[in-house]
C-alpha positions as CSV (number, residue, x, y, z in Angstrom):
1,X,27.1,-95.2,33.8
2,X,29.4,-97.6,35.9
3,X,26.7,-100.3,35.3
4,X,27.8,-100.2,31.9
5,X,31.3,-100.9,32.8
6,X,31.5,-104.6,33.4
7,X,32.7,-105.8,36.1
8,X,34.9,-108.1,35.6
9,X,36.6,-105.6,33.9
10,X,36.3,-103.3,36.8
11,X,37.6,-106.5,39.0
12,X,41.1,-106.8,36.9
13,X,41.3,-102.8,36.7
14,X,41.7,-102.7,40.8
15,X,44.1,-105.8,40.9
16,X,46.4,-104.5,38.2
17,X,46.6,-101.2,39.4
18,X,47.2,-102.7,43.1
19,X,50.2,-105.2,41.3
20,X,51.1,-101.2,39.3
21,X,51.1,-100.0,43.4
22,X,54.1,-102.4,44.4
23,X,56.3,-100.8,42.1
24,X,55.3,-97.3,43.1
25,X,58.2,-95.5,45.9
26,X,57.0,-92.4,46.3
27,X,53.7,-92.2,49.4
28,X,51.4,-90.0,47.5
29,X,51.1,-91.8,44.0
30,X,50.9,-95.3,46.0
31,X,48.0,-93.9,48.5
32,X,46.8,-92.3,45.0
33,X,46.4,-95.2,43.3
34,X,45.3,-96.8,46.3
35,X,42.3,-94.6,46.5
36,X,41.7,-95.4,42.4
37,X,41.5,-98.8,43.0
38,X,39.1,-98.9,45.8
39,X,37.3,-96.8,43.1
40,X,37.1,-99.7,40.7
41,X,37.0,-101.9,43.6
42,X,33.3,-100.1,44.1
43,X,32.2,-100.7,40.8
44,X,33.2,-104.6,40.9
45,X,31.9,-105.4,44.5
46,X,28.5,-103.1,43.9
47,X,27.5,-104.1,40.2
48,X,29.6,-108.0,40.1
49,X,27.5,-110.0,42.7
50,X,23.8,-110.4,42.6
51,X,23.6,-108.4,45.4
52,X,25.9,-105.6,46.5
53,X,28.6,-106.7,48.4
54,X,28.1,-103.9,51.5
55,X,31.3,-105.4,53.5
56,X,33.8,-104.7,50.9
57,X,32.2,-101.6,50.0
58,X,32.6,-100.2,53.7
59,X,35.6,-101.3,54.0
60,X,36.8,-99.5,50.6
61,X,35.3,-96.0,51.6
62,X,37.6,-96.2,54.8
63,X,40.5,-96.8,53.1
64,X,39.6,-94.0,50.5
65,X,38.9,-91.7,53.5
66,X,41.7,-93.2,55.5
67,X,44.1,-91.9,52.2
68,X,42.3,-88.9,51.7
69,X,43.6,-87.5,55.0
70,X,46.9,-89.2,54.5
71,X,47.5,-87.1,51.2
72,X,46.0,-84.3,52.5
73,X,49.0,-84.4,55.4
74,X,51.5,-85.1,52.7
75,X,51.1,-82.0,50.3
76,X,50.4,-79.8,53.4
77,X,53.8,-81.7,55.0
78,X,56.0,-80.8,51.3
79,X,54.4,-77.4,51.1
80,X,55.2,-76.3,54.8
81,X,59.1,-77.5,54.0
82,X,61.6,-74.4,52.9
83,X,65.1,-75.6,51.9
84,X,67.9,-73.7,52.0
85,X,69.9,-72.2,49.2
86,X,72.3,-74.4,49.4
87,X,70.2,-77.7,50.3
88,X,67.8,-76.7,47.7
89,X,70.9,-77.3,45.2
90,X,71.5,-80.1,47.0
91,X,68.7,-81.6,46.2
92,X,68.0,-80.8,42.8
93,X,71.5,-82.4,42.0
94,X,71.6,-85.1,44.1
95,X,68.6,-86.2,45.4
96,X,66.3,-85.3,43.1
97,X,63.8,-88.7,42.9
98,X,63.3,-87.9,46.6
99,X,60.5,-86.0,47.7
100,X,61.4,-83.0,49.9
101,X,60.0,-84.7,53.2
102,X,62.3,-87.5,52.4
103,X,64.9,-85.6,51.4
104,X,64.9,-83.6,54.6
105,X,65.2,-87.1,56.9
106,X,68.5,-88.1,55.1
107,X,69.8,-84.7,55.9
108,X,69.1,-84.9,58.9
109,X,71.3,-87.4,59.6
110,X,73.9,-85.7,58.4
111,X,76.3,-83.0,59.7
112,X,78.4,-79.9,58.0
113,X,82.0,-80.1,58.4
114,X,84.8,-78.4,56.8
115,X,87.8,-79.9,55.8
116,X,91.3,-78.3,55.1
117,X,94.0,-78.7,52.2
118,X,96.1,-81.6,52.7
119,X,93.9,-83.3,55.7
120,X,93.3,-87.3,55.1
121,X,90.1,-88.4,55.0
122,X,90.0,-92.3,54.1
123,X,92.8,-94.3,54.7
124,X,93.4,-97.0,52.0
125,X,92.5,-100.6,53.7
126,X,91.3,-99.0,56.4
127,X,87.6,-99.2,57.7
128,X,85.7,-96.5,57.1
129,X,83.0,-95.0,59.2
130,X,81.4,-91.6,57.5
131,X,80.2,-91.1,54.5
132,X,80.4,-87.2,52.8
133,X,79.1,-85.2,50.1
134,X,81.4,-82.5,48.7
135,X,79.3,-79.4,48.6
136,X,82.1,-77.0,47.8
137,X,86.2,-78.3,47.3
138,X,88.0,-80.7,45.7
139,X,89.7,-84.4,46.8
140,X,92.0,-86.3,45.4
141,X,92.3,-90.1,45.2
142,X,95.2,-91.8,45.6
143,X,96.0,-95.8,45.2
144,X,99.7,-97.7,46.1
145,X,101.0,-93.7,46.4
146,X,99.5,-92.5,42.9
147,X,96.7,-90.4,42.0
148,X,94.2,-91.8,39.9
149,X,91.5,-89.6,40.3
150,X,89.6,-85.9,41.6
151,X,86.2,-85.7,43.3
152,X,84.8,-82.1,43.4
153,X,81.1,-80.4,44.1
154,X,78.7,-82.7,45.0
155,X,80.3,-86.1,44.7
156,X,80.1,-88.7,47.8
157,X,83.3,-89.8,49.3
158,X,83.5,-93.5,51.1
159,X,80.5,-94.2,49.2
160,X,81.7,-97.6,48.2
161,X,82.6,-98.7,51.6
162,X,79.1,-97.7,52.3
163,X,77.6,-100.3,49.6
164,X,79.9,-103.3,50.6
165,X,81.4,-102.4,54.0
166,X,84.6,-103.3,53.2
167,X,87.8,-101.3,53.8
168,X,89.0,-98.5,51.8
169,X,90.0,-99.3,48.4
170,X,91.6,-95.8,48.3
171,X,93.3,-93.1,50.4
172,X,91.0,-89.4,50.0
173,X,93.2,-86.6,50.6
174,X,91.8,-82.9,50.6
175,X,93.5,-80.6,47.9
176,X,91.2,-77.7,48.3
177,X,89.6,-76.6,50.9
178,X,86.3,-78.2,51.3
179,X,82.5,-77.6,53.1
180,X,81.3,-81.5,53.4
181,X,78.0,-83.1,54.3
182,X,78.7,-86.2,56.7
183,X,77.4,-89.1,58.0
184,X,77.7,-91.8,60.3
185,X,77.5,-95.2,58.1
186,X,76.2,-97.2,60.9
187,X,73.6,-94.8,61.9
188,X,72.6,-94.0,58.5
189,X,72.1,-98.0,57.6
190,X,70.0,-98.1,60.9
191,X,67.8,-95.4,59.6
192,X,67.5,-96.9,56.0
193,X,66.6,-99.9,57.4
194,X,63.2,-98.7,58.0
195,X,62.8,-97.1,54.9
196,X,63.9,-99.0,52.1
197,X,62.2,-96.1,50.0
198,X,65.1,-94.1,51.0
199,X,67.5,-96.4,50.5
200,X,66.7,-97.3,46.8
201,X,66.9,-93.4,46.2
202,X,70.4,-93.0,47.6
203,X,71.9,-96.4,46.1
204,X,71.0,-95.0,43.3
205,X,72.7,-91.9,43.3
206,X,75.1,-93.3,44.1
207,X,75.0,-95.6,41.2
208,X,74.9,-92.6,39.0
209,X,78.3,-91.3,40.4
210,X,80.1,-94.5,40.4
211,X,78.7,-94.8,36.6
212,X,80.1,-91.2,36.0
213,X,83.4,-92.4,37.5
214,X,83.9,-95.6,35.4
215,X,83.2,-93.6,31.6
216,X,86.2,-91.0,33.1
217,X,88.3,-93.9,33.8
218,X,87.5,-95.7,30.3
219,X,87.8,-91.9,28.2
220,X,91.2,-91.6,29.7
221,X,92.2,-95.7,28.7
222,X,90.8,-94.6,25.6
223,X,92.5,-91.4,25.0
């Protein structure tokens, strides 16, 4: 039946889905449609020419093997991985456009800390070097001596500096006890810088909190 598919049509099917492919973050639907357009690739190199084009056609079937076993190691990679309770939440409220794989190499990173009432965490003007998430407490934040704001569960703290490595725009003060995921900014840009995947995902969650932030801020001009 492919015969009946022609093949030019077949020929702009594998380069659009290859263009669709750039935009695609997540390994398993890029090597998926990788594999579908070495598919159509087939049909185009086998059917287009007046004789089959064997080269391309080899050279297709390894790269549809080659991702064959590469998704194969990706499902049984994200079934084998068992999150905690509390990562679990984590994820699901946080990190959720990341895979669990991924998800587990940005934890990594990190490290658990608790904080106590009253301790200072980012001085205002200050450079800062770590970067939390609030798993369980609350922060306040304080500019020229007066609170302007709270951060509680599952918020990032010295996220901003983390995004323009500049100094504090804010001193972070702990107000309730608080169980913190932390990491090193320097370390953590090293590691992003070899997976900008990564680093898309966690700009924008960030981008979703500092969007959260800024409505608060306008509701209470507002109010």
């Amino acid at each position: 039946m492919f015969e009946h598919i022609g093949p030019d049509i077949a020929g702009h099917i594998t380069f659009t889905i290859v263009a669709l492919s750039f935009m695609v973050k997540d390994m398993l639907w890029l090597r998926t449609l990788s594999i579908t357009a070495s598919c159509f690739s087939f049909i185009y190199n086998y059917f287009g020419p007046a004789q089959p084009m064997w080269v391309a056609i080899s050279w297709n079937f390894f790269f549809v093997s080659l991702n064959l076993y590469h998704i194969y190691n990706i499902l049984k990679e994200r079934k084998s991985i068992e999150l905690s309770p509390k990562e679990k939440q984590i994820h699901e409220s946080v990190f959720r456009s990341l895979s669990k794989s991924d998800f587990i190499k940005i934890l990594k990173m990190g490290k658990w800390i608790q904080k106590s009432k009253n301790e200072i965490l980012i001085s205002e003007g200050q450079k800062v070097e770590r970067m939390e998430l609030i798993y369980k407490g609350r922060v306040g934040i304080v500019v020229n001596q007066h609170k302007i704001a709270e951060l509680e569960d599952l918020k990032f703290i010295g996220e901003i500096s983390f995004l323009t490595q500049h100094p504090a725009s804010a001193t972070v003060i702990v107000e309730e006890d608080c169980e913190m995921l932390m990491w090193d900014q320097e370390s953590l840009r090293d590691m992003l810088k070899k997976a900008p995947q990564l680093l898309s995902c966690l700009q924008a969650a960030i981008g979703l909190q500092i969007s959260d932030q800024m409505s608060k801020q306008n509701q209470k001009l507002a109010a």
